[in-house]
C-alpha positions as CSV (number, residue, x, y, z in Angstrom):
1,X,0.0,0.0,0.0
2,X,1.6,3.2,-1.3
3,X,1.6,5.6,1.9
4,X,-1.7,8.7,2.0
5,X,-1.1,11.9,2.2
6,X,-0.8,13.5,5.7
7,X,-2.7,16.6,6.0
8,X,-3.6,18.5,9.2
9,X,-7.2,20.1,10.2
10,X,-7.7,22.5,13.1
11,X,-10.1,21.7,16.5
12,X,-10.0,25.0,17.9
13,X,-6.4,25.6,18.1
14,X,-4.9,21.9,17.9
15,X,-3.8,21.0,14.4
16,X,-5.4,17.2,14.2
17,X,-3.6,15.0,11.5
18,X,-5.2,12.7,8.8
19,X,-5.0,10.8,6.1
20,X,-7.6,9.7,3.4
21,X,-7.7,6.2,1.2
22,X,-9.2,4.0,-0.4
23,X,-12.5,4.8,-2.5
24,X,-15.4,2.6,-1.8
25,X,-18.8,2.9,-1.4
26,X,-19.2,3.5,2.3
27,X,-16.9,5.8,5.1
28,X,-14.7,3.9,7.6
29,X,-13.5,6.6,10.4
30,X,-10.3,4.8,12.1
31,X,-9.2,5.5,15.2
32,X,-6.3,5.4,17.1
33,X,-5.5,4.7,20.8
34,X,-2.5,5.5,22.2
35,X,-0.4,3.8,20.0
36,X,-0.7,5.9,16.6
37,X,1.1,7.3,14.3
38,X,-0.1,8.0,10.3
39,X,3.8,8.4,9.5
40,X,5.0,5.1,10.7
41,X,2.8,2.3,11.0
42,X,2.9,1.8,7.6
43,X,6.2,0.0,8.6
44,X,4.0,-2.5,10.2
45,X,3.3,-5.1,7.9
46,X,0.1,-6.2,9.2
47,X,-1.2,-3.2,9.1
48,X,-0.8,-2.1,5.4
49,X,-2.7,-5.4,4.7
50,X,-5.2,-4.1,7.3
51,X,-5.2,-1.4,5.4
52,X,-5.5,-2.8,1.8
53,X,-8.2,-5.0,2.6
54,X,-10.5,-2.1,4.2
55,X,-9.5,-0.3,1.0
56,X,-11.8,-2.9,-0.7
57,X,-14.9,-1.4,0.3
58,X,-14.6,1.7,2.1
59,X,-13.1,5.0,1.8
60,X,-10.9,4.7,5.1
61,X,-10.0,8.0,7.2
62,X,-7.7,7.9,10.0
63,X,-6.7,10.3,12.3
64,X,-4.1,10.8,15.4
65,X,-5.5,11.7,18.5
66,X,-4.2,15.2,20.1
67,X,-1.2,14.3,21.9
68,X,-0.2,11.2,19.9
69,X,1.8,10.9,16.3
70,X,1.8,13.5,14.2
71,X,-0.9,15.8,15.6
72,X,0.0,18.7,18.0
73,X,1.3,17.8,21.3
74,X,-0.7,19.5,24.7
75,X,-0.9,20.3,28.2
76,X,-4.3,19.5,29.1
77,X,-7.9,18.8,27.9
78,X,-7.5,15.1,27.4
79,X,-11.2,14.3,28.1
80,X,-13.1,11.5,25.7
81,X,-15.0,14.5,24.6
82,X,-12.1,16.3,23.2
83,X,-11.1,13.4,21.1
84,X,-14.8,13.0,19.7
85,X,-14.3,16.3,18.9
86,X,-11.4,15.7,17.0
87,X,-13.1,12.9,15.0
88,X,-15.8,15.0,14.5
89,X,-13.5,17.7,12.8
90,X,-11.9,15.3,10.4
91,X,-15.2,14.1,9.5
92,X,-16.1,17.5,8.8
93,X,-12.9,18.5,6.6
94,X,-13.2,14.8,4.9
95,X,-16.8,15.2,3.9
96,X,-17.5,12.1,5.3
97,X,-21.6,13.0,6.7
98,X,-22.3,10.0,8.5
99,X,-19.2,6.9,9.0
100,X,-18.8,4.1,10.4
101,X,-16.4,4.1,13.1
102,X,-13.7,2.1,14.5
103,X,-11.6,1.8,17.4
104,X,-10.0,-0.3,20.3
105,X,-9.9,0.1,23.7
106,X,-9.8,3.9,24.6
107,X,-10.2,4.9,21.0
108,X,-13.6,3.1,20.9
109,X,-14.7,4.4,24.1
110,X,-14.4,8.0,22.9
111,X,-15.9,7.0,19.3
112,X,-18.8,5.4,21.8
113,X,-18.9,9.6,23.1
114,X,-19.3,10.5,19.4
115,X,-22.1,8.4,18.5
116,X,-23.9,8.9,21.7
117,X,-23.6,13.0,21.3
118,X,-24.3,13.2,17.9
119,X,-26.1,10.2,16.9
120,X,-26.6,11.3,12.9
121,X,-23.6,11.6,12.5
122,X,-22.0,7.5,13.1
123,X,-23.8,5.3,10.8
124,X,-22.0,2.4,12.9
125,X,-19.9,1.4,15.7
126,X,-17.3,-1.2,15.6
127,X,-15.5,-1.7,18.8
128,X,-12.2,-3.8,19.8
129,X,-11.9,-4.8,23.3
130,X,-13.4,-1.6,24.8
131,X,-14.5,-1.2,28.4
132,X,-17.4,1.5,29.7
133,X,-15.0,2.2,32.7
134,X,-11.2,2.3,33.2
135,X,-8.3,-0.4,33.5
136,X,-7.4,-0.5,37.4
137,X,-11.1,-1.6,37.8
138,X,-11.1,-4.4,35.5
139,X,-7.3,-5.6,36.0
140,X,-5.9,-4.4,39.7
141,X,-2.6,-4.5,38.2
142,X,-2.9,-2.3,35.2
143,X,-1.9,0.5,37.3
144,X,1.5,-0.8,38.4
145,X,2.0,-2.1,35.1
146,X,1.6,1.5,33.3
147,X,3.9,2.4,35.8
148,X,6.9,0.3,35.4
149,X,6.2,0.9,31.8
150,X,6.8,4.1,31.3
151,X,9.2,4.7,33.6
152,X,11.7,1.6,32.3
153,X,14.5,1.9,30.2
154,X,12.8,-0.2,27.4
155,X,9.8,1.8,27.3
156,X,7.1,0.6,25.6
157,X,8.0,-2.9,25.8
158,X,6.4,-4.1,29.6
159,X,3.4,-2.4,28.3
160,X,3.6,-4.3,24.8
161,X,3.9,-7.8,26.4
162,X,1.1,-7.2,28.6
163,X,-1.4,-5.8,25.2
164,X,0.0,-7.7,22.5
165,X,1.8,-10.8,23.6
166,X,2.1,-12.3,20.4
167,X,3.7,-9.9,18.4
168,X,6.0,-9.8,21.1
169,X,7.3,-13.4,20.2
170,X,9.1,-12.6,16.7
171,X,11.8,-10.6,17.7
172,X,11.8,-8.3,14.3
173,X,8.0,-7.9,15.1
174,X,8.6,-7.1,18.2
175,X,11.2,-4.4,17.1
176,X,8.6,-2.8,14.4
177,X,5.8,-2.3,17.0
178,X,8.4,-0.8,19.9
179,X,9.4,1.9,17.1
180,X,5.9,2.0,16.4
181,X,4.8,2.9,19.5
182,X,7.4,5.4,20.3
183,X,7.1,7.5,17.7
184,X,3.0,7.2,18.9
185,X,3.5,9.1,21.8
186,X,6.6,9.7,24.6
187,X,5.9,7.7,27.8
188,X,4.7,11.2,29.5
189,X,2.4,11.4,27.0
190,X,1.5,7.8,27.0
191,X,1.4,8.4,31.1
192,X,-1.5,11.6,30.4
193,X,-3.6,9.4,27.7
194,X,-3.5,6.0,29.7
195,X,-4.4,7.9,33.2
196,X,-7.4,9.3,31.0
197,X,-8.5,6.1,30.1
198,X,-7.8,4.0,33.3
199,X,-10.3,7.1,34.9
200,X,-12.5,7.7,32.6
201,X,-16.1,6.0,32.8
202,X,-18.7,6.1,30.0
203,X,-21.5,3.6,31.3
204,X,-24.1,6.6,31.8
205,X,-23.1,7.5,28.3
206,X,-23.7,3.8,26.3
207,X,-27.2,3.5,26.6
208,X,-27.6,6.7,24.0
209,X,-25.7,5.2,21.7
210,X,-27.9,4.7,18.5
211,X,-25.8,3.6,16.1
212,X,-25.7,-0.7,15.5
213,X,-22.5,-1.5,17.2
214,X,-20.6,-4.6,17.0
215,X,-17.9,-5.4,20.0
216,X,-15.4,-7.9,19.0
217,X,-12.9,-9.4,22.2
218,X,-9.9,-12.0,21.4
219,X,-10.8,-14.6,24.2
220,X,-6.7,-15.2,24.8
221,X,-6.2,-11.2,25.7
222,X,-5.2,-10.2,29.0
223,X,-8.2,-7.6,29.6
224,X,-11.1,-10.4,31.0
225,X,-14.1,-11.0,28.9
226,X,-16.6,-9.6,31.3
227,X,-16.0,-5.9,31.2
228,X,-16.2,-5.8,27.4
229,X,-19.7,-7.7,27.2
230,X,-20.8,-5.3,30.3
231,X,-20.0,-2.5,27.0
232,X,-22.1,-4.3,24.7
233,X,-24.7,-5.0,27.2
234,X,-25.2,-1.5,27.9
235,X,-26.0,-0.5,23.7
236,X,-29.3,-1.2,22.8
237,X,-28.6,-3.8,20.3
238,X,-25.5,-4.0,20.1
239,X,-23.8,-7.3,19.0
240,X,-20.8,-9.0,21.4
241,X,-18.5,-11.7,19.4
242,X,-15.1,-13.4,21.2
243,X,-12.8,-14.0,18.5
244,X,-9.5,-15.5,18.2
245,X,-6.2,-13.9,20.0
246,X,-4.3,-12.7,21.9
247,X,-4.0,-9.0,21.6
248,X,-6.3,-5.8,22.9
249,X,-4.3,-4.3,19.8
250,X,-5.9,-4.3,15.5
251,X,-2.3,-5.1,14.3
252,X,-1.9,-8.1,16.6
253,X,-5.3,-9.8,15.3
254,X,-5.9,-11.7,12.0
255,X,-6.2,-8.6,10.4
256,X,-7.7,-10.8,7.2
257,X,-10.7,-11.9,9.6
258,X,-11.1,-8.6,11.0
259,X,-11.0,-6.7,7.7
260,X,-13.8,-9.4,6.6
261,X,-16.0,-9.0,9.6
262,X,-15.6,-5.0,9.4
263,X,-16.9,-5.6,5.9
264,X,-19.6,-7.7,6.5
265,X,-20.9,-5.5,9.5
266,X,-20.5,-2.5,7.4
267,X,-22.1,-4.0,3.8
268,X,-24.6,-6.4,5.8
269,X,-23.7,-9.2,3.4
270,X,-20.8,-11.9,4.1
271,X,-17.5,-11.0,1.4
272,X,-16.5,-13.2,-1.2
273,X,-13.8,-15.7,0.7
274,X,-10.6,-14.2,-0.6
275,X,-8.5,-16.6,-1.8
276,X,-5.2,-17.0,0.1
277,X,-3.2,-17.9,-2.5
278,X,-1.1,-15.0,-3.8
279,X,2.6,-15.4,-5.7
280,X,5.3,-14.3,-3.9
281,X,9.3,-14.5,-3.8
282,X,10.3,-17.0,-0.6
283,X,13.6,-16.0,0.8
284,X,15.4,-19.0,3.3
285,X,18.6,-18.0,4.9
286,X,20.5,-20.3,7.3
287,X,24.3,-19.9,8.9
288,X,26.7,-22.4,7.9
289,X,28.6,-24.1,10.7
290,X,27.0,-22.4,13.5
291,X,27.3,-25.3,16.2
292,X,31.2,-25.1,15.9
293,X,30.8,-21.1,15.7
294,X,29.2,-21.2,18.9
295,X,31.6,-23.7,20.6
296,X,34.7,-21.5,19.7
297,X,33.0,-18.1,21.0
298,X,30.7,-19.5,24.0
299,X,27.2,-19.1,24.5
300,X,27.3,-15.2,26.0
301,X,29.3,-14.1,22.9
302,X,27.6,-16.2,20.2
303,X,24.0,-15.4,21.6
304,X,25.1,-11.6,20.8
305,X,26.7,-12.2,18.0
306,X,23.1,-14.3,16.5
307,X,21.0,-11.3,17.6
308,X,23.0,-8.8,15.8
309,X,23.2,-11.1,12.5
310,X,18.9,-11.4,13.1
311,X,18.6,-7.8,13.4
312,X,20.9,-6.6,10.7
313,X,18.5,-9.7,8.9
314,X,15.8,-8.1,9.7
315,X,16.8,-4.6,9.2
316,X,17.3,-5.0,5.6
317,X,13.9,-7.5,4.7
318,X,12.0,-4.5,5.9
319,X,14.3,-1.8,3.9
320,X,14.0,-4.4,0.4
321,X,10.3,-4.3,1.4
322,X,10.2,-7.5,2.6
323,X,8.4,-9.4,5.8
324,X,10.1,-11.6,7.8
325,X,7.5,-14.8,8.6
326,X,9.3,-16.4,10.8
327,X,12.2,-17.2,12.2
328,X,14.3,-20.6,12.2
329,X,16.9,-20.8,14.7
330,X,19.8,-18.8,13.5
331,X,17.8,-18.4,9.6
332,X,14.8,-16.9,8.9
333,X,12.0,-17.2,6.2
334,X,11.0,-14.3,4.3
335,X,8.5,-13.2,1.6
336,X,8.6,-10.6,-1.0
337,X,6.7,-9.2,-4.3
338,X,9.4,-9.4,-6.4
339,X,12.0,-11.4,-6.6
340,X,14.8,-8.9,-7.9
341,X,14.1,-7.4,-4.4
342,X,14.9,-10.5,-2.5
343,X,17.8,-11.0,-4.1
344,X,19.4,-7.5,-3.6
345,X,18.4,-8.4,0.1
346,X,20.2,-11.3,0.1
347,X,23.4,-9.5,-1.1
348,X,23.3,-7.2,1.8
349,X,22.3,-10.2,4.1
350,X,25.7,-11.9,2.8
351,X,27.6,-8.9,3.0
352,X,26.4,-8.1,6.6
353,X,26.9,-11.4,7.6
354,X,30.7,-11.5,6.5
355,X,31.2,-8.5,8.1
356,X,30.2,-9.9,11.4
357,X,32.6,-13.1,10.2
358,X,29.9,-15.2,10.0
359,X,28.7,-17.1,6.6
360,X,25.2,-17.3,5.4
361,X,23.9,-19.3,2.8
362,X,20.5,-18.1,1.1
363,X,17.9,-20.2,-1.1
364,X,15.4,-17.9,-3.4
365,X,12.5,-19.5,-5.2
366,X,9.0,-17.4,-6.6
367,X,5.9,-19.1,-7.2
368,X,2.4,-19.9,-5.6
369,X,2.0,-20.3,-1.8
370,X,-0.6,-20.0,0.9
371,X,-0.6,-17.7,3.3
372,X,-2.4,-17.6,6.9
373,X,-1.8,-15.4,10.0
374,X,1.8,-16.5,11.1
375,X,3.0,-18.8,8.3
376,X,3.3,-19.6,4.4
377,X,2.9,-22.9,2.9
378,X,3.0,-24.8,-0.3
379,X,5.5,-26.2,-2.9
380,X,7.5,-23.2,-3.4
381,X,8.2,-23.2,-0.3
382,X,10.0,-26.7,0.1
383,X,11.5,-25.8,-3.3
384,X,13.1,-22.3,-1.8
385,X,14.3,-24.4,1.4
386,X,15.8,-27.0,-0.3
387,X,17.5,-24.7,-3.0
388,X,18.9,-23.0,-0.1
389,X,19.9,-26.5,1.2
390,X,22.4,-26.2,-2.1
391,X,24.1,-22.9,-1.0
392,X,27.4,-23.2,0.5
393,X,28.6,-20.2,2.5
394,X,28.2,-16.6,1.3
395,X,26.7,-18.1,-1.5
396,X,22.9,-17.1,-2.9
397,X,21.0,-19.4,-4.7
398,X,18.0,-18.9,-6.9
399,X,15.5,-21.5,-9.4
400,X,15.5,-20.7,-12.6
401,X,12.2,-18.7,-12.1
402,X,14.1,-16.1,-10.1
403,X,16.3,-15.6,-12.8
404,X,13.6,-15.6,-15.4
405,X,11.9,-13.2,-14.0
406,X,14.7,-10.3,-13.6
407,X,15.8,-10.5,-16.9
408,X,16.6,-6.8,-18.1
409,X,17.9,-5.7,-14.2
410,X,21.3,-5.1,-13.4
411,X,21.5,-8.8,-11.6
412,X,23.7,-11.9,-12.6
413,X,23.5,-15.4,-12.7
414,X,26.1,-18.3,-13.1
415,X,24.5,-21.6,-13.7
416,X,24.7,-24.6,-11.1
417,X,23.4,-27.3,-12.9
418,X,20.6,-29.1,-12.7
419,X,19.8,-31.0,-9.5
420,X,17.6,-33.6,-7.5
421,X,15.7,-31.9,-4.6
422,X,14.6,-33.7,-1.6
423,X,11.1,-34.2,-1.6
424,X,10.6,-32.3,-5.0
425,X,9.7,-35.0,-7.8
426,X,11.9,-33.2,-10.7
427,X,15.0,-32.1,-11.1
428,X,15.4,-28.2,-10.9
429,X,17.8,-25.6,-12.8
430,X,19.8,-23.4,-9.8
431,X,21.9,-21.0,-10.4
432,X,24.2,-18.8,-8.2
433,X,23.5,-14.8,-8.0
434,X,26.6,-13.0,-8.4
């Protein structure tokens, strides 16, 4: 997804940024929470292909809060009502008469202010995990856990591993969302907003809430189940659905579920299934004769050693436009559009790598797979494993599709023969990038 346009409207005397895309038949007003920032969390792969898929069917506007992102920063006046007020301003400078709206957790309580005070104006509330009154009252430790959070060293991460768990688990992941989150808002600011919301109580307000509403909870999230139903009990109406997960968070949901549901909630018929077979470029990379490495250094000075290779590994999938899926021990699997981009990765991956005094060996292959939440599958998959199976140190691999398929780039290819794979029934072309 090719980044919006940021562009500012003023509440009074706060300058409120936005951003507009998509084009479909109905409005989708996005809100963030605490974590939210227009200018970065595009780096977040799961959420440009939240974004994408909303892009199907809505015309999706988004907005940062006051005191988060890219809108101004303040002193005071931190109240839900402020923040409807800012929605209600973008609306207003979008055009956008009468939206759907959609937020989690605080976001969705203050979009729950919006609808309630001006009820013509929400067509629709769609709310993540939200709770009528604040955290210390639905998890005693909340409190202490804000905290330590903002006062530690490694601020956001405590407060990450409490909300999102899972994308805590993939180190790069983890990495995207801390950056993410930082550049959402400093941990004073994140101290103001989350005192807000662990204060603030809207139960009064929910029973004028008009609008259909749908409240969706992840039953594996640390914020109970009980509080969020007592939300949906309190609209008129309004639907309550546990779903799958982990996190109180969009990004760290199946985003392909969510987008669905969304659509069906806003269209009021079930999408088409998407199919979730896409082509893609699969990237393997391994390290060649890391048991003795390890043995010569010791496990202190090898562990460091493997988290800088990961990162640097990480670092530059994201820069080639890449995602890292997973990752495998001391390798990792990643995906990309285009193969002529993998393969420039893999050169720095190499380079990186040899720099450390390490060797890599990388296997590149672009064809069909499957994708799901957390992993890729299918025969291109095997076929880019065991390619890289081939690779001896510092060396990059590719099938003969890669090198098909960049004909006319500036990249080379020495032929390796034609070889047996393990598994694979016949015998494939490889040849070695230069």
């Amino acid at each position: 997804m090719t980044a919006p346009e940021t562009r500012y409207v003023r509440n009074g005397d706060i300058a409120i940024a936005y951003q507009v895309h998509g084009n479909g038949e109905h409005d989708l007003l996005f809100s963030g929470s605490v974590a939210s920032n227009l200018e970065t969390v595009q780096d977040l792969p799961e959420a440009s292909r939240f974004f994408e898929r909303l892009e199907r069917f809505a015309r999706v506007i988004r907005f940062d809060r006051r005191d988060t992102g890219v809108s101004d920063p303040i002193r005071d006046d931190l109240a839900l009502e402020a923040h409807a007020a800012d929605a209600l301003a973008v609306m207003d400078v979008t055009g956008s008469r009468r939206p759907f709206v959609l937020g989690a957790l605080d976001g969705a309580r203050s979009l729950a202010v919006l609808a309630a005070t001006d009820p013509d104006r929400v067509a629709g509330l769609i709310a993540i995990s939200p709770t009528a009154r604040g955290g210390p009252m639905l998890v005693p430790e909340l409190r202490e856990i804000v905290s330590a959070a903002i006062t530690d060293p490694t601020w956001p991460r405590p407060l990450l591993e409490f909300w999102a768990p899972s994308m805590c688990r993939n180190p790069e992941s983890r990495r995207r969302f801390e950056r993410y989150v930082r550049t959402s808002a400093t941990p004073r600011q994140a101290e103001r907003l989350l005192s807000m919301s662990m204060q603030s109580n809207v139960t009064e307000v929910l029973s004028l809430v008009q609008a259909p509403t749908l409240v969706l909870h992840p039953t594996g999230a640390m914020l109970p189940a009980e509080p969020v139903r007592e939300f949906a009990e309190l609209i008129d109406g309004a639907v309550y659905e546990e779903i799958e997960g982990d996190a109180a968070v969009v990004y760290g949901l199946d985003v392909d579920w969510l987008a669905e549901r969304i659509e069906a909630f806003m269209t009021g018929t079930a999408p088409k299934p998407a199919s979730n077979r896409v082509l893609a470029t699969i990237m393997f990379t391994d390290l060649v004769g890391s048991t003795e490495r390890a043995a010569e250094l010791g496990d202190r000075e090898w562990t460091s050693l493997l988290s800088r290779h990961l990162a640097g590994t990480g670092a530059a999938i994201v820069a080639a436009g890449g995602e890292t899926v997973k990752t495998l021990g001391d390798g990792v699997l990643a995906l990309f559009t285009g193969p002529a981009q993998a393969v420039r990765c893999a050169r720095v991956i190499t380079e990186e790598a040899a720099a450390l005094g390490i060797g890599v060996r990388i296997g590149i292959h672009t064809g069909e797979v499957e994708r799901s939440r957390d992993d890729v599958a299918g025969l291109a998959v095997h076929l880019a494993a065991r390619i890289m199976a081939r690779a001896d140190a510092g060396e990059i691999l590719v099938s003969r599709t890669v090198r098909d398929l960049v004909v006319g780039s500036e990249l080379g290819f020495v032929d390796r023969g034609e070889h047996e794979l393990k598994g694979i029934s016949e015998r494939w072309a490889v040849y070695a990038a230069e």
